[in-house]
N, C-alpha and C positions, 0 to 999 in steps of 0.2 A: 812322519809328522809327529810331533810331541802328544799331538790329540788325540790324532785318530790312526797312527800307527803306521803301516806299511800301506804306501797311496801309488798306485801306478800308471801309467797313460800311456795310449797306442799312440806311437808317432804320428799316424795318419790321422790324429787327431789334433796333433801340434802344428798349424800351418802357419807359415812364413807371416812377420810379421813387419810392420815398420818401426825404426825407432825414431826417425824425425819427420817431420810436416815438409812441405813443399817450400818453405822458406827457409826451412834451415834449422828452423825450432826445435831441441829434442824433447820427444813424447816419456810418460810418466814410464812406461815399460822400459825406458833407459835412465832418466832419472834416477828413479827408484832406487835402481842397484849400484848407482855409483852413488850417491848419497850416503847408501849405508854402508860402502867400502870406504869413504875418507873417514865416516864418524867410527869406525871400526865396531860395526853393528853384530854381537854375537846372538841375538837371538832375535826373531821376527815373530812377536804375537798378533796377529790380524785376525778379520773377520772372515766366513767360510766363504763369500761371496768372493775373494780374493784367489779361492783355492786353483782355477782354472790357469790362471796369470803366473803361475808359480812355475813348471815347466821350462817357459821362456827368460823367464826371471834368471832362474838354475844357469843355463845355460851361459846368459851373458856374467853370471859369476864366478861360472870357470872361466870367464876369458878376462874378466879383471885380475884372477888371481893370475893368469901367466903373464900378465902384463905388467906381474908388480903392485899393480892400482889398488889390490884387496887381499891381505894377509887369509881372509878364510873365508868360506860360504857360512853364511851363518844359520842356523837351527829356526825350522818354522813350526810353528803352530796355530792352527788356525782352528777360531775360536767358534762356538754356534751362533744361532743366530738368536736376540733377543728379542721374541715377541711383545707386541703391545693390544689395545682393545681389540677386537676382534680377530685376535690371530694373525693379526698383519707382523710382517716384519718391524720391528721399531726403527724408524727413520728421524734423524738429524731434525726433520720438522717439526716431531713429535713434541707436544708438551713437556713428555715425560722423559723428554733424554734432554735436558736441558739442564746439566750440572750446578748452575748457578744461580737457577731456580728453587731448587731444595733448599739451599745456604738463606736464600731470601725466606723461604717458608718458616725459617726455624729447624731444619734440622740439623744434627748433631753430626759434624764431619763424623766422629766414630760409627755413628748408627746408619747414616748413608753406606761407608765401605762396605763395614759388616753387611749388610743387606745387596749390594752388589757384588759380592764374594760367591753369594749364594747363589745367582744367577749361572750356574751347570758345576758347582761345586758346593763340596759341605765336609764342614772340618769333622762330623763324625756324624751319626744313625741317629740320633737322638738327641743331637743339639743345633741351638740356631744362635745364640748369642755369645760373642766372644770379642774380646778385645785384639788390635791390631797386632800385637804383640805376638798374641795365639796362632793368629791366622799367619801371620812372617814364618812362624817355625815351624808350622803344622802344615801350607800352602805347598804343593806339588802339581806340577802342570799336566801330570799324566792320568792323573786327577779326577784332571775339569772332564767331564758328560757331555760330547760330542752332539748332543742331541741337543735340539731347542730350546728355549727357557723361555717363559712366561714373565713378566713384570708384570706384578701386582703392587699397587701402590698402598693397597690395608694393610698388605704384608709390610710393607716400609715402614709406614707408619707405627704398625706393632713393635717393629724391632727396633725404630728409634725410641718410643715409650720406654720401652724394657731397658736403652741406653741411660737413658734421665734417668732413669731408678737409681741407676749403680751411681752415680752424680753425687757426692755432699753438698747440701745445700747451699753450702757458701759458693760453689764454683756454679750451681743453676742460676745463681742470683747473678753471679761476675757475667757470666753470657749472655741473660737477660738483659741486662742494663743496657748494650749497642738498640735494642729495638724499642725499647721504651721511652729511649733517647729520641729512637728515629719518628717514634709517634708524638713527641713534643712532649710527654709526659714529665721526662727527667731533665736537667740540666747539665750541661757540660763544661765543666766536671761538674759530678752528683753535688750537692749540696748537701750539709750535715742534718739537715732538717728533712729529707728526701732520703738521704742514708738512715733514717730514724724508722723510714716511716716503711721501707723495706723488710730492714732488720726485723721489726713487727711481724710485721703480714707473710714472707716469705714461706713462715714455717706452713700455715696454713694453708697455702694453694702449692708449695712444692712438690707435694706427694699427686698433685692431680694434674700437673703441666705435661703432656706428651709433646709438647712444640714449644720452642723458645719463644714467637709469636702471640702463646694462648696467654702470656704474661700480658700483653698490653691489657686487652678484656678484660682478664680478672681479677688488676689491681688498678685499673684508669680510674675509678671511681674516686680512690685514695690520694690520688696522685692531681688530677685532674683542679684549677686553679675553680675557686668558690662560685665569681660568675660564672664559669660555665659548665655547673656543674647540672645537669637534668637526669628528671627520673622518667622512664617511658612511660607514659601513661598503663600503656595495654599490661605491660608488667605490674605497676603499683593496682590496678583492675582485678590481677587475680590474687596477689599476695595479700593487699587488705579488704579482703573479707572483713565479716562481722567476727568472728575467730582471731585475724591480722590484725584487726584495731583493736582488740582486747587486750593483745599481747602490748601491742604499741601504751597504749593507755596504762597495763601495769608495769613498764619497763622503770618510769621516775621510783616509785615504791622500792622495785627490785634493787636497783641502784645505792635508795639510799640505805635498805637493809645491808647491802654487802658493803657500804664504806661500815 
């Protein structure tokens, strides 16, 4: 096994099994291996819950290949398992394995991968952040740590931040734009007046954005059309103070000293 090395099984552990249903139907344990002999399947990375299935698998792979049907048994490795809250195995229904999820959250396809790379692999002792590039040339499957992995979603979050960082501002801004769109903020296409008002404000909340998302909140104000524009009360409650409206009151002064 590419993972966990030299895997063995007593035959009296491999029992007879079926490959078609009583109608006729064939079941996945023959599917399976002919599927990956037409696509000419050289490597099998799956989950370890798959490990048992492999045995009989083997077997009907030697007999596609004497039949022509399969150039070669192809290479397995099977992967740990990724835990989620409680130590549970992470399941398909899980919130958190929901790939297309993240994408809606704001995060950064680079900072997603990176951060699932990590999951029973690490491109060295003392690092976590690395571009896809690093990980292609640096990635070896003998590698990956056989043993369980945890998902942590602060971890994710951390290491999408640390992605934004590496980001020039002009390309936070270009990704931004599909979700500020999709919150009505922006128009489509931007308007030059909306590109103005971007270009402004980005430098200031760029360096504090860990999610492409956190953009709608903390420029909707700017953006946002004049009727509907409101202040929360309980917010304007704590900011003006007696201190807050002094400020507010010497701001005209301020202003016109600085023109």
């Amino acid at each position: 096994d590419l993972v966990r090395g030299v895997i063995t099984f007593e035959s009296e552990h491999v029992p007879d099994y079926a490959l078609c249903r009583a109608n006729g139907d064939p079941l996945y344990t023959l599917v399976n291996p002919v599927d990956d002999a037409l696509m000419e399947i050289t490597h099998v990375l799956r989950g370890e819950d798959l490990l048992s299935s492999t045995p009989r698998q083997l077997a009907l792979y030697d007999a596609l290949v004497e039949l022509g049907i399969a150039r070669q048994k192809p290479e397995f490795g099977h992967l740990p398992y990724v835990m989620g809250q409680g130590n549970k195995k992470l399941s398909k229904r899980d919130p958190e394995a929901h790939a297309l999820a993240y994408r809606d959250q704001g995060f950064l396809p680079e900072g997603l991968l990176n951060y699932l790379a990590l999951l029973g692999w690490a491109i060295s002792g003392d690092r976590d952040i690395f571009t896809l590039d690093e990980m292609v040339a640096a990635f070896d499957i003998k590698d990956v740590n056989p043993n369980p992995a945890r998902f942590d979603l602060k971890k994710a979050d951390a290491i999408n931040a640390s992605h934004m960082r590496l980001l020039p501002l002009e390309e936070i801004t270009e990704r931004a734009i599909p979700f500020l769109q999709g919150a009505g903020l922006l128009g489509d296409p931007v308007t030059d007046e909306q590109r103005a008002v971007l270009t402004a404000a980005m430098p200031l909340v760029g360096e504090r954005i860990n999610k492409l998302t956190e953009a709608v909140d903390m420029l909707a104000f700017l953006l946002v059309d004049e009727a509907d524009f409101a202040v929360d009360p309980t917010d304007a409650e704590k900011l003006l103070n007696e201190d807050g409206l002094a400020v507010v009151r010497a701001m005209p002064n301020t202003a016109i000293a600085m023109r």
